[in-house]
KEKE-3310 file (N, C-alpha, C; in steps of 0.2 Angstrom, whole numbers, plus 5000, padded with zeros to 4 digits):
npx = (5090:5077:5059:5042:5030:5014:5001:4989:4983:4986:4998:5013:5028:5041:5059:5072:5091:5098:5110:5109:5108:5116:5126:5120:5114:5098:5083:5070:5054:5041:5024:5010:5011:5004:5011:5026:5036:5033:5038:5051:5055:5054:5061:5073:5074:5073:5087:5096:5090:5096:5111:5114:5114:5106:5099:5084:5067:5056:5045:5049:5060:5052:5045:5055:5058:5044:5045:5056:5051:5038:5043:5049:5043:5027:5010:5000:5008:5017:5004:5000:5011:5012:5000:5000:5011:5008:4997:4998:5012:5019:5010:5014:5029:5034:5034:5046:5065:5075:5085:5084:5078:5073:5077:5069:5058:5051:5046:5038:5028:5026:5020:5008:5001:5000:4990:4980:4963:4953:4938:4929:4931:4939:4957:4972:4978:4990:4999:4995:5002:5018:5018:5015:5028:5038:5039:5043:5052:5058:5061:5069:5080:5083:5088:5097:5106:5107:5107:5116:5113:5116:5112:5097:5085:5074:5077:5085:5076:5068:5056:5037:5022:5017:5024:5018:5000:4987:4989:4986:4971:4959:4949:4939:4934:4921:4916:4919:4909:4897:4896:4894:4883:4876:4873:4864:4855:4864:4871:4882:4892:4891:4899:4911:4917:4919:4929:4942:4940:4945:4955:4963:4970:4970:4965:4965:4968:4959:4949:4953:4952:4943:4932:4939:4949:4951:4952:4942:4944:4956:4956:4961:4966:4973:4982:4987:4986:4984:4971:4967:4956:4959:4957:4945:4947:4948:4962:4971:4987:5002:5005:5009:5023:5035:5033:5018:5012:5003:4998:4983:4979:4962:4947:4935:4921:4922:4926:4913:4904:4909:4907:4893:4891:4895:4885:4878:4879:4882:4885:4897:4903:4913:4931:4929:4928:4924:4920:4913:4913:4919:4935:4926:4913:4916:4923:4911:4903:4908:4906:4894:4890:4897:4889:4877:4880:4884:4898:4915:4922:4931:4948:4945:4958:4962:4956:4964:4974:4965:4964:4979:4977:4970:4974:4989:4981:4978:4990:5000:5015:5026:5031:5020:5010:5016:5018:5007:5003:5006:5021:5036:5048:5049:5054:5046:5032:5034:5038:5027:5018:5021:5019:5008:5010:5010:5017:5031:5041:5040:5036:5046:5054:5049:5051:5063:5065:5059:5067:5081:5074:5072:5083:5089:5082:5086:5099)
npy = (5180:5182:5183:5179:5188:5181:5185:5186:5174:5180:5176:5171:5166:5153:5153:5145:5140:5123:5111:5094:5077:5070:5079:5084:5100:5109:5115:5124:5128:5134:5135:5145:5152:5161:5174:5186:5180:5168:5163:5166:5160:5147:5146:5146:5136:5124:5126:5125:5112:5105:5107:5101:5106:5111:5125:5129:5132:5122:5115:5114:5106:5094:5091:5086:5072:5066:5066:5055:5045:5042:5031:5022:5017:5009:5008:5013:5015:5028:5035:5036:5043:5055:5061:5063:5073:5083:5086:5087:5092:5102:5113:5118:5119:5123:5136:5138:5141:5126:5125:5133:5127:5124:5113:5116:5124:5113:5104:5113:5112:5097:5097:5104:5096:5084:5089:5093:5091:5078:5080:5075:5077:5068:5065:5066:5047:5038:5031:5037:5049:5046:5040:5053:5058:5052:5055:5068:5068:5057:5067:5076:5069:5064:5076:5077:5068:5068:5083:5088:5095:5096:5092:5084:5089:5087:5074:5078:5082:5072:5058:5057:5047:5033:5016:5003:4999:4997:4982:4967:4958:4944:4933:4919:4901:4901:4913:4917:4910:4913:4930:4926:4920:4933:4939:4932:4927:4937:4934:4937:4943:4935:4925:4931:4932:4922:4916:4926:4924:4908:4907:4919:4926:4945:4961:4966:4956:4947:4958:4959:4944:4933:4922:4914:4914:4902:4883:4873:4860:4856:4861:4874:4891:4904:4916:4930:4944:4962:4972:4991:5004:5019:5034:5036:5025:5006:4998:4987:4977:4970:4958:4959:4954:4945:4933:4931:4929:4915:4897:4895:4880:4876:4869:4858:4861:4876:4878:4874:4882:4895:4890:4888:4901:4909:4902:4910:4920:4930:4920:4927:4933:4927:4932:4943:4955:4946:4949:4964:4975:4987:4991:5001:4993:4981:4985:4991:4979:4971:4980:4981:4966:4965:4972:4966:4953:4956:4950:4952:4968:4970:4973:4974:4970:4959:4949:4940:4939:4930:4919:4912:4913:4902:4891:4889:4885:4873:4867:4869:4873:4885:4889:4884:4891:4904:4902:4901:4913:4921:4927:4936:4930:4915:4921:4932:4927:4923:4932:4940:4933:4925:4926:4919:4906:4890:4886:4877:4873:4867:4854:4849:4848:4836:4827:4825:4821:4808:4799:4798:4791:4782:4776:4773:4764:4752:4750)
npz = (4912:4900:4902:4893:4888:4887:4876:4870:4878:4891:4899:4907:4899:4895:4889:4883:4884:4886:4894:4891:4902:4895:4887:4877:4868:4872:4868:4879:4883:4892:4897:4902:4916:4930:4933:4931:4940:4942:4931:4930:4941:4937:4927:4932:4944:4934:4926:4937:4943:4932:4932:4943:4956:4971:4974:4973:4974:4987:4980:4966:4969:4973:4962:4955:4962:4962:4948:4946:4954:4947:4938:4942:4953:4959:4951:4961:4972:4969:4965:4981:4987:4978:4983:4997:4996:4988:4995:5009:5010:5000:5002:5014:5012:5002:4994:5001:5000:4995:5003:5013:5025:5038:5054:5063:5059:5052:5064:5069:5058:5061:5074:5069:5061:5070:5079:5071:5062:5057:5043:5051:5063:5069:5074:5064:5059:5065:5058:5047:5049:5050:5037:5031:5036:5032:5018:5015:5023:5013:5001:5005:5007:4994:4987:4995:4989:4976:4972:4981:4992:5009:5020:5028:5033:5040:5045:5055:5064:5067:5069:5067:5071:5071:5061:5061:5062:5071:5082:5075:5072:5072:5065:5075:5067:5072:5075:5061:5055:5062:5056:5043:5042:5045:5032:5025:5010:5002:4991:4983:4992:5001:4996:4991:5005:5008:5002:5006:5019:5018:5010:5012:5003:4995:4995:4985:4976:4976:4971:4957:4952:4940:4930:4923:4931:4939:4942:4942:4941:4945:4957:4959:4964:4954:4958:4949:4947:4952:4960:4959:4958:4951:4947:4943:4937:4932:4937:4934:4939:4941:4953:4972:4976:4969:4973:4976:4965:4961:4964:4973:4982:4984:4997:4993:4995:4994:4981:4976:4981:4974:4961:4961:4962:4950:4942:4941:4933:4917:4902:4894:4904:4904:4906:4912:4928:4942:4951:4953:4962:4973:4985:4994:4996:4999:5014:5022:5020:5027:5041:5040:5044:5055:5063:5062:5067:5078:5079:5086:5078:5064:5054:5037:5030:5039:5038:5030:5042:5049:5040:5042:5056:5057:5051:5056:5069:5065:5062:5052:5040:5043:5032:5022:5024:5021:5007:5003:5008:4998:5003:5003:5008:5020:5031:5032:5036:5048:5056:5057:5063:5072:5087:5088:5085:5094:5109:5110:5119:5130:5127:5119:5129:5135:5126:5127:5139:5139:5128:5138:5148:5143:5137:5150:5156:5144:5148)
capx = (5085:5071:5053:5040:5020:5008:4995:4983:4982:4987:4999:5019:5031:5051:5061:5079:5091:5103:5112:5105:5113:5123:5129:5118:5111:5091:5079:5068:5050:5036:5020:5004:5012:5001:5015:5033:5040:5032:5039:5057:5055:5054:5068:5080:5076:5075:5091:5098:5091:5102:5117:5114:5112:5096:5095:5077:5060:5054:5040:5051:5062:5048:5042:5058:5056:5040:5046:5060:5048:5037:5045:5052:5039:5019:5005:4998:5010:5016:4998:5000:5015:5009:4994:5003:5015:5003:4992:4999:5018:5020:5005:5017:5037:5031:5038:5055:5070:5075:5093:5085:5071:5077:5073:5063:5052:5049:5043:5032:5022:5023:5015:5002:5001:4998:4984:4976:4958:4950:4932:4925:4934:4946:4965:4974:4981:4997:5002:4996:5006:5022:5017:5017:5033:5042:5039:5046:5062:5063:5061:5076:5085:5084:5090:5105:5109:5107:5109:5120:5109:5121:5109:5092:5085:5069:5081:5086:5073:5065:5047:5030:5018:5020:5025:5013:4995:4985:4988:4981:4962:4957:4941:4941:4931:4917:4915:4916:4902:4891:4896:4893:4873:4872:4875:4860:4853:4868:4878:4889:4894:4894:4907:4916:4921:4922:4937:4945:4943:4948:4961:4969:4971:4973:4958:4966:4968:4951:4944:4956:4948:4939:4932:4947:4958:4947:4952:4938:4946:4961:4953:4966:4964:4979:4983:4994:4986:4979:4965:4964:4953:4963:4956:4938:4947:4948:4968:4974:4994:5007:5005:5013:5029:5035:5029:5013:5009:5005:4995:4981:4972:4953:4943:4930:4916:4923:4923:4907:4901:4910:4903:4885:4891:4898:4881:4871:4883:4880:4890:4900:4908:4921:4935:4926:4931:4922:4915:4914:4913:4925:4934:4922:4908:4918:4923:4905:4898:4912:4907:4886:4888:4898:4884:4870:4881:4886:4906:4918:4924:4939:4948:4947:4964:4962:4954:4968:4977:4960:4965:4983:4979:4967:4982:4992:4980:4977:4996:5001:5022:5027:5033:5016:5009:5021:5017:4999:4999:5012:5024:5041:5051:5045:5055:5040:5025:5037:5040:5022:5013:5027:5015:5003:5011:5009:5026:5034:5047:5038:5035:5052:5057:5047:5053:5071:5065:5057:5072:5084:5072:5069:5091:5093:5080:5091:5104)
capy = (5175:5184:5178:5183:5186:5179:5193:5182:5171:5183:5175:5171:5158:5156:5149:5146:5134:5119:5106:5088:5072:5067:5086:5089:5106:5108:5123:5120:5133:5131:5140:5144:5155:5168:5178:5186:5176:5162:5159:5165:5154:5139:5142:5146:5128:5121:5126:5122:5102:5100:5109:5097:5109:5112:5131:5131:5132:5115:5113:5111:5100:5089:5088:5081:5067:5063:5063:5050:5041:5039:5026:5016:5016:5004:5014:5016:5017:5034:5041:5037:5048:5062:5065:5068:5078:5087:5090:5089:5094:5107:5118:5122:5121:5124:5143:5139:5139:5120:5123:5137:5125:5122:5108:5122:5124:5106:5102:5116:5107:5092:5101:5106:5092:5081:5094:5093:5085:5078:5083:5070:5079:5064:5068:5059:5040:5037:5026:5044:5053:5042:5042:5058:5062:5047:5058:5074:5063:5055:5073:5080:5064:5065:5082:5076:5063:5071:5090:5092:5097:5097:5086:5082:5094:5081:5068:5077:5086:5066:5057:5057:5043:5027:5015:4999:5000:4994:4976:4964:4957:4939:4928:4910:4900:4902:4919:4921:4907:4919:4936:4923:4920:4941:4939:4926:4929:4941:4929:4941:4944:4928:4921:4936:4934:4915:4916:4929:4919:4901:4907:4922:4932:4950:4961:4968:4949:4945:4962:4956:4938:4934:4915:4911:4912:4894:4876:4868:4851:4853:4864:4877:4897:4906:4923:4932:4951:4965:4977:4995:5009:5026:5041:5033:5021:5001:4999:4980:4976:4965:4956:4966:4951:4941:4926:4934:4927:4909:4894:4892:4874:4878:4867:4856:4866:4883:4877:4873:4888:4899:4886:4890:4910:4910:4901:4914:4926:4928:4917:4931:4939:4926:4935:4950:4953:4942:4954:4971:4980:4989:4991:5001:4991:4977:4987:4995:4975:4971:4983:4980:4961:4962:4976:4962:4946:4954:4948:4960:4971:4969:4977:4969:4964:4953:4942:4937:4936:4924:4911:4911:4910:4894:4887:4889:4882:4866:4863:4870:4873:4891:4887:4881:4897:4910:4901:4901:4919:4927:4932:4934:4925:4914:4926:4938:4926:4921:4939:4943:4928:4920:4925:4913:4897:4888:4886:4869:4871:4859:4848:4846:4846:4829:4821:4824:4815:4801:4798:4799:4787:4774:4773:4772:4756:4747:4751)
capz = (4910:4901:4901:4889:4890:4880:4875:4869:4883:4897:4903:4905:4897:4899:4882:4883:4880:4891:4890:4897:4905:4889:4885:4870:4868:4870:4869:4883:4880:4895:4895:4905:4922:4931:4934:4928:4944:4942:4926:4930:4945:4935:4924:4939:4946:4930:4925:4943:4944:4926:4935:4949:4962:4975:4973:4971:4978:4987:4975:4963:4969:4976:4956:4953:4968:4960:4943:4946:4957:4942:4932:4948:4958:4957:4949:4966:4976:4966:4968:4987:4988:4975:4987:5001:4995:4985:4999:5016:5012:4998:5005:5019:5010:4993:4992:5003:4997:5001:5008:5021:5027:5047:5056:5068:5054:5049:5072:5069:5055:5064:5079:5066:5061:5078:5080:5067:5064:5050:5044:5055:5070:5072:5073:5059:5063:5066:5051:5040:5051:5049:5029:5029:5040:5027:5012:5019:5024:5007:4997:5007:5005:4984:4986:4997:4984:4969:4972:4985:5000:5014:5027:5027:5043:5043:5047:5061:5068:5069:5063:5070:5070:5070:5055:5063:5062:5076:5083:5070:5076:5068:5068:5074:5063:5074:5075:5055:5055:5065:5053:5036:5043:5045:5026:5021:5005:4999:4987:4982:4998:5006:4990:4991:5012:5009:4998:5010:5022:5018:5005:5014:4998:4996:4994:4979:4973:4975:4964:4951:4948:4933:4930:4920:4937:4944:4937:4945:4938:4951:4964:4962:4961:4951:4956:4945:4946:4957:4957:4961:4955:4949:4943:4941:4929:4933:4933:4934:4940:4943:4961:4976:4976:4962:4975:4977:4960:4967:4965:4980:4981:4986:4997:4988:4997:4992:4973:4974:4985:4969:4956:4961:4961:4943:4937:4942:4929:4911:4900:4892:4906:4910:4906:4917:4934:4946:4958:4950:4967:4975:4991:5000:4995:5005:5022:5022:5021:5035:5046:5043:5043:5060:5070:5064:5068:5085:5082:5087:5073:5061:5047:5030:5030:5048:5037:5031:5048:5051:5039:5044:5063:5058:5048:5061:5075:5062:5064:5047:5042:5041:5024:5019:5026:5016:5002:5003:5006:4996:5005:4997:5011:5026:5038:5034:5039:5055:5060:5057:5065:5077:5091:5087:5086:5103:5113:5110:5125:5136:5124:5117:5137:5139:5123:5129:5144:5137:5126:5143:5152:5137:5135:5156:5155:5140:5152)
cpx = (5078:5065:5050:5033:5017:5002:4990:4981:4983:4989:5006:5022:5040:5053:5067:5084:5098:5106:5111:5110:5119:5126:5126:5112:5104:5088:5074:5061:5044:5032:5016:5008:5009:5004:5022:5038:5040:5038:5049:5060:5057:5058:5072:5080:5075:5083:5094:5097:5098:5110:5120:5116:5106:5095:5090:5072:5060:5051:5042:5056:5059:5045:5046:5057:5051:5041:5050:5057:5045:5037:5047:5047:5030:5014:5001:5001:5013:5011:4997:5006:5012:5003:4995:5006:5010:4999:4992:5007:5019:5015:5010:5024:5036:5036:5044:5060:5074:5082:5090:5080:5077:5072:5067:5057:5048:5046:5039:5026:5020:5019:5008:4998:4997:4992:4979:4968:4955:4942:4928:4928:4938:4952:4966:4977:4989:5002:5002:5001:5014:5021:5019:5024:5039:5045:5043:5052:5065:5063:5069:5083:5088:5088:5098:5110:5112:5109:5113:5118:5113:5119:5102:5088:5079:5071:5084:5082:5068:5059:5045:5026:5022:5019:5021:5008:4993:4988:4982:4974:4962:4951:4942:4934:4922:4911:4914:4910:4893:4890:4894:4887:4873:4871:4868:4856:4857:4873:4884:4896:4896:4900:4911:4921:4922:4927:4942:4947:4946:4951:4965:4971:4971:4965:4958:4967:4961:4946:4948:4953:4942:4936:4935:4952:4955:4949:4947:4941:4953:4960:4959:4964:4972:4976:4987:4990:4984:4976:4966:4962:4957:4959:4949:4942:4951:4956:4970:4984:4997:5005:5010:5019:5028:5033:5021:5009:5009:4997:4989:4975:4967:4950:4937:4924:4917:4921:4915:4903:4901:4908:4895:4885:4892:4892:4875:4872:4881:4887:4897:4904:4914:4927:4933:4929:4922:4917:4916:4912:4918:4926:4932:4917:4911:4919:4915:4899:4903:4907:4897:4886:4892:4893:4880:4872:4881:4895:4908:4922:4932:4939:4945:4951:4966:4960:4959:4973:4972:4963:4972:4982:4975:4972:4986:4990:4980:4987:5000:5008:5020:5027:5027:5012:5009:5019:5009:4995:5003:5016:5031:5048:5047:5048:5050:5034:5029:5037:5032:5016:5017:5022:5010:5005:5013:5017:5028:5036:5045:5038:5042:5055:5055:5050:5060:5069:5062:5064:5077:5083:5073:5078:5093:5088:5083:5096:5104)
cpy = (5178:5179:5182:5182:5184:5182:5189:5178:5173:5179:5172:5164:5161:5150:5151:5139:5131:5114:5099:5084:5072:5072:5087:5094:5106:5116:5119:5125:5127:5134:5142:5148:5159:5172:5181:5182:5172:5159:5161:5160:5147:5136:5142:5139:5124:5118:5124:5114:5100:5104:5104:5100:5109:5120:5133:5128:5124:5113:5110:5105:5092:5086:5085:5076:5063:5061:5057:5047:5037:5032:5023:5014:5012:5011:5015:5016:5024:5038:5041:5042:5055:5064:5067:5071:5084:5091:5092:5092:5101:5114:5122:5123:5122:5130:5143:5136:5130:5120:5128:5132:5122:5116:5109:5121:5118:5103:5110:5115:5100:5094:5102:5101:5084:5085:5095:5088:5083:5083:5081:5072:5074:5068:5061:5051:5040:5033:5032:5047:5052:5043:5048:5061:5058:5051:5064:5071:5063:5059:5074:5075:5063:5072:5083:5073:5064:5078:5093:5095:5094:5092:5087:5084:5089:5075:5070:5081:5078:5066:5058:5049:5036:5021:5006:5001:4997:4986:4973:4960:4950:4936:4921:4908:4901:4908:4920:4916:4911:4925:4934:4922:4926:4942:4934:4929:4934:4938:4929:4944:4939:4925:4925:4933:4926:4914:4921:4926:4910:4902:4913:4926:4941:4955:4962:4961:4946:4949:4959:4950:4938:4926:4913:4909:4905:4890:4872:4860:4850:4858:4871:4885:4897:4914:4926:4941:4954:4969:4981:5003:5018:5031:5038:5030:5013:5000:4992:4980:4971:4963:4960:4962:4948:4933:4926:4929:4918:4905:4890:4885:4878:4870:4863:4861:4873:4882:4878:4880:4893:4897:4890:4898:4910:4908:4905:4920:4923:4924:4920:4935:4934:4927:4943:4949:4951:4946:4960:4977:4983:4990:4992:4996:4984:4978:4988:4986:4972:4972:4981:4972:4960:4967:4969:4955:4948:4953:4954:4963:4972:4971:4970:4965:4959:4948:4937:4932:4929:4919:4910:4908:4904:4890:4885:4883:4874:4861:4865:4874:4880:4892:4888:4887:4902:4908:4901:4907:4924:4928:4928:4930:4923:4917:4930:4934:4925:4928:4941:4938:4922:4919:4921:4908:4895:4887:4881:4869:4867:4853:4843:4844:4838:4826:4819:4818:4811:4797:4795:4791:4780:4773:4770:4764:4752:4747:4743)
cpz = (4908:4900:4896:4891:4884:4880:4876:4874:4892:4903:4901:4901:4897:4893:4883:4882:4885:4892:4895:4899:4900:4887:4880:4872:4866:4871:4874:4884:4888:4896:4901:4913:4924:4931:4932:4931:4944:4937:4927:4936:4942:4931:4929:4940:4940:4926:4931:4946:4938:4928:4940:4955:4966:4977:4971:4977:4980:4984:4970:4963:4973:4971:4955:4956:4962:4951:4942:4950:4951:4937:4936:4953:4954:4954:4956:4972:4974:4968:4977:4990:4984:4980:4993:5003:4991:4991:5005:5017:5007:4997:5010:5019:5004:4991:4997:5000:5001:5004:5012:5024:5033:5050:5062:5064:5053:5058:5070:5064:5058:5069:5076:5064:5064:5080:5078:5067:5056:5049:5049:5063:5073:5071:5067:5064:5062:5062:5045:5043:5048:5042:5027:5029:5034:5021:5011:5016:5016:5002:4998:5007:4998:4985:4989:4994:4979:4966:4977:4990:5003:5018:5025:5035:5045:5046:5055:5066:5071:5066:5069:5068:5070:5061:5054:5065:5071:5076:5077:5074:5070:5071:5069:5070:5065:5071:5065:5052:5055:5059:5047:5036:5041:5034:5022:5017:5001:4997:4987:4988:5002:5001:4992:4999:5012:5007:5001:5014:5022:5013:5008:5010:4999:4993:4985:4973:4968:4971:4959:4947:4943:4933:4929:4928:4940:4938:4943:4946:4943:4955:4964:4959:4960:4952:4953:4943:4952:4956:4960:4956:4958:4946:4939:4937:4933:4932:4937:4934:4943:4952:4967:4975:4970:4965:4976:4970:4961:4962:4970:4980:4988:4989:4993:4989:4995:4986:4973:4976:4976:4961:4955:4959:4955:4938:4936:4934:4921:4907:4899:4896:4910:4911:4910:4924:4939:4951:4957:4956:4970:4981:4996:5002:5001:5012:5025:5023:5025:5038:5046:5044:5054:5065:5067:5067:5078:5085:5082:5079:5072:5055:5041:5029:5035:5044:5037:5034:5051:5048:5041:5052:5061:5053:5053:5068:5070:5063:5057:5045:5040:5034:5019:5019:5020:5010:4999:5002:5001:4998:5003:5001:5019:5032:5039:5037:5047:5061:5061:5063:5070:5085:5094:5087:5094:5104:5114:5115:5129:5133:5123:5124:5139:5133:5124:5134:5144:5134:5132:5146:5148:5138:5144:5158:5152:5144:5158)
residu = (UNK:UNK:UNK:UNK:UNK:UNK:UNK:UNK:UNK:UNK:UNK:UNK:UNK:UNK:UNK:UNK:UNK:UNK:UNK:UNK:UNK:UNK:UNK:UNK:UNK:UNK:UNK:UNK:UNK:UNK:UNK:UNK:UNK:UNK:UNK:UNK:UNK:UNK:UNK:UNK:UNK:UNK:UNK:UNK:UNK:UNK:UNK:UNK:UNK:UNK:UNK:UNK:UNK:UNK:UNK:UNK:UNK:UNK:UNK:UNK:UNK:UNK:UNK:UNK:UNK:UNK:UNK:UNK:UNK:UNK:UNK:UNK:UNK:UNK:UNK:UNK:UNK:UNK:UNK:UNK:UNK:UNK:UNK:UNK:UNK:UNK:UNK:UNK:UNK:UNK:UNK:UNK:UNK:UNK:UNK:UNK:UNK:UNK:UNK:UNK:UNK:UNK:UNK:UNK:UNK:UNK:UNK:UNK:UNK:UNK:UNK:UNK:UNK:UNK:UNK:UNK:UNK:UNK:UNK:UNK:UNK:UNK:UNK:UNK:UNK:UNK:UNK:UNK:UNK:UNK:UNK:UNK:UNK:UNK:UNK:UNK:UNK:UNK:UNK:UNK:UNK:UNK:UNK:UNK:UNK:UNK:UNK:UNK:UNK:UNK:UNK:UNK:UNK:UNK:UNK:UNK:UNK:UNK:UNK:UNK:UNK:UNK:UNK:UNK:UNK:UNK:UNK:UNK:UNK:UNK:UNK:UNK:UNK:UNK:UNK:UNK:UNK:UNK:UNK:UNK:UNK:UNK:UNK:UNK:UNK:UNK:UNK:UNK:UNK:UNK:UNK:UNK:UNK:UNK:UNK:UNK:UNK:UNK:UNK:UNK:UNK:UNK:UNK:UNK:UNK:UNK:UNK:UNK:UNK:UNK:UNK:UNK:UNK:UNK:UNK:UNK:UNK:UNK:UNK:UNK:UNK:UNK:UNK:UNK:UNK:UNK:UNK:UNK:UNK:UNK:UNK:UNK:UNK:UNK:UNK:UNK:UNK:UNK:UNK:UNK:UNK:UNK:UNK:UNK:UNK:UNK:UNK:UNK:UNK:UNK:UNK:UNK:UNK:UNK:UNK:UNK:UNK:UNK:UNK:UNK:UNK:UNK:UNK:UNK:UNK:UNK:UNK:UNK:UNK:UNK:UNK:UNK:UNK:UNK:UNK:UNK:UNK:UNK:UNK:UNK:UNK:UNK:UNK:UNK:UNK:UNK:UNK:UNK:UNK:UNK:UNK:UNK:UNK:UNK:UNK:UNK:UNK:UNK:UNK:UNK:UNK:UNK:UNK:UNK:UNK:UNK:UNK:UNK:UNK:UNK:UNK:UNK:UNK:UNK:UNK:UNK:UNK:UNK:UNK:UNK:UNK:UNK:UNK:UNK:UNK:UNK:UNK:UNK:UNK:UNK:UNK:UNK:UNK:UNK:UNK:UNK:UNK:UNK:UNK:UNK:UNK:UNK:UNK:UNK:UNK:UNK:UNK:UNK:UNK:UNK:UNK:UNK:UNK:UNK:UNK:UNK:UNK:UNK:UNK:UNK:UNK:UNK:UNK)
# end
């Protein structure tokens, strides 16, 4: 397999020629290597994915993962894998061969891992942990699949971390009363946590609005995208389900709350997004709006649990719920929110024994 250097550029390339999925024959030339190895490095696993073996470095077979990831996978859910595989997995299996890697090996990252702190001298949380340990797995599981890796040693050496966050935390109506005064005189702010909370949406729902998404005339928002910021660049996407894309009737009072906000804006931008903030500028007016209000402190996404638990307490059907907030069956709002709805059992127990008593009177 030779390689060759590039004078001018000082530095390697590897040109050679293989046959792809459908059997036709390609030349296959890649440039830019610091080194003689690197570059015969990359043909060796090159030529060994289109063989359909895993005789090569993890790195490489971790670019494949992400390259098959790429086209199956959300534009940010991709960049949540590439970064921590990029930065917390192939720093440590990058240069080993991926059929010698032990599951000795792979408990002594974890250990490093569980040890570790951030800059802020926390330890990571237990949802990254678990993320990270996921990623791992699901490398070595592409490599079992596809190239014939025997087992997958992260599968048996076990995960780390857990795969639920904390206990969810919600506000009763009260409490977000209090937290929506610490907010007086910040418009922007106040719209913003009002439609979170009496609509329950997503934060990512919520940056995506533009005026167009409000029919004031039947009180109904329409979501049908999401917002999140990529590589400094504003990048707009389909809803996380295909029930997510939804119908929500609005309060008269909200309308109007978000009426007044929209007339403050120039005419020209209502095709623009609605709140051109991002979702730090949200956690960051969380977290000052609840030290000035006093109420105890919740993530961003709790809001949502907020308008669900006050749904819930109003007497409101599962059904009605799931629909309200996306979710792609009402198994998921049941499983996520089952705790909250009061305990019929008594109740049903008296209406049996009313029933019982009212037939042995006609008696």
């Amino acid at each position: 397999m030779p390689v060759y250097k590039n004078q001018k550029r000082n530095s390697w390339y590897c040109s050679f020629y293989y046959r792809d999925w459908n059997g036709t024959h390609k030349r296959k030339k890649k440039e830019g290597f610091p080194t003689k190895k690197a570059a015969k490095e990359y043909e060796a696993a090159f030529l060994a994915s289109k063989s359909g073996n895993c005789n090569m470095l993890f790195r490489y077979m971790a670019e494949l993962y992400l390259e098959d990831c790429l086209s199956r996978c959300k534009t940010t859910s991709y960049y949540e894998k590439e970064s921590l595989i990029r930065s917390k997995i192939i720093p440590s299996f990058g240069n080993m061969n991926i059929s010698e890697i032990r599951p000795s090996s792979i408990r002594l990252w974890q250990n490093e891992l569980l040890t570790a702190r951030k800059p802020n001298g926390c330890p990571y949380s237990p949802t990254y942990l678990k993320s990270i340990s996921v990623q791992l797995s699901a490398i070595f599981n592409y490599a079992v699949k596809y190239y014939g890796l025997s087992q997958n040693p992260a599968l048996l050496c076990g995960s780390i971390g857990q795969k639920k966050a904390s206990p969810m935390g919600f506000w009763t109506l009260e409490e977000f009363n209090l937290f929506l005064g610490s907010l007086h005189g910040n418009q922007l702010a106040q719209t913003i946590f009002q439609i979170l909370f009496w609509t329950g949406i997503r934060s990512g729902e919520l940056l995506a609005l533009s005026a167009e998404s409000f029919d004031f005339s039947k009180r109904l928002l329409h979501i049908d995208k999401n917002y999140c910021r990529l590589h400094k660049e504003d990048v707009f996407l389909t809803p996380k389900t295909p029930k997510s894309k939804r119908a929500i009737a609005l309060p008269a009072f909200l309308c109007h709350q978000i009426q007044e906000y929209i007339s403050t804006l120039s005419p020209d931008t209502s095709k623009e997004r609605l709140f051109p903030v991002s979702k730090y500028y949200l956690t960051s007016q969380l977290k000052q709006g609840c030290m000035n209000s006093g109420v105890r402190q919740i993530r961003l996404h709790d809001l949502r649990h907020s308008h669900a638990s006050l749904l819930i307490e109003l007497g409101a059907s599962p059904l009605l719920i799931s629909e309200r907030l996306g979710h792609e069956k009402v198994e998921t709002t049941l499983q996520i929110y089952s705790h909250l709805y009061p305990n019929k059992q008594a109740a049903v127990a008296d209406l049996l024994d009313n029933i019982h008593n009212s037939t042995l009177s006609v008696l």
